[in-house]
C-alpha positions, 0 to 999 in steps of 0.5 A: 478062238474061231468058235467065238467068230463063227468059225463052223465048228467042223472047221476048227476040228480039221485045223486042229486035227481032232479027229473027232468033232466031239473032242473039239466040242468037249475041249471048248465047251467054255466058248460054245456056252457063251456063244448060246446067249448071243444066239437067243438074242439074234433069234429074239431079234429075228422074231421081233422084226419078222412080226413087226414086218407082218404086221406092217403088211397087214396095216398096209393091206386094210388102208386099201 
């Protein structure tokens, strides 16, 4: 399925031609809740390395 390949949703709708976004949505719903696992984890992730990187800059900036 596209969703599940991070096909734009608005994508999926025009190449199936629904004619609105929310009839795509409504009929795979299944494949978005499952995406919404997989987001937490990339934003966790994200937030992880980004704290890890401030606090590497400011461990670097007190050894001056």
């Amino acid at each position: 399925m596209m969703l599940s390949q991070g096909v734009h949703p608005r994508i999926v709708q025009e190449m199936l031609g629904h004619e609105t976004i929310s009839i795509t949505m409504d009929t795979y719903s299944h494949v978005v809740k499952g995406m919404k696992k997989e987001a937490v984890e990339k934003i966790n992730n994200f937030i992880k390395n980004k704290k890890g990187h401030q606090n590497g800059t400011n461990e670097q900036k007190d050894r001056q």
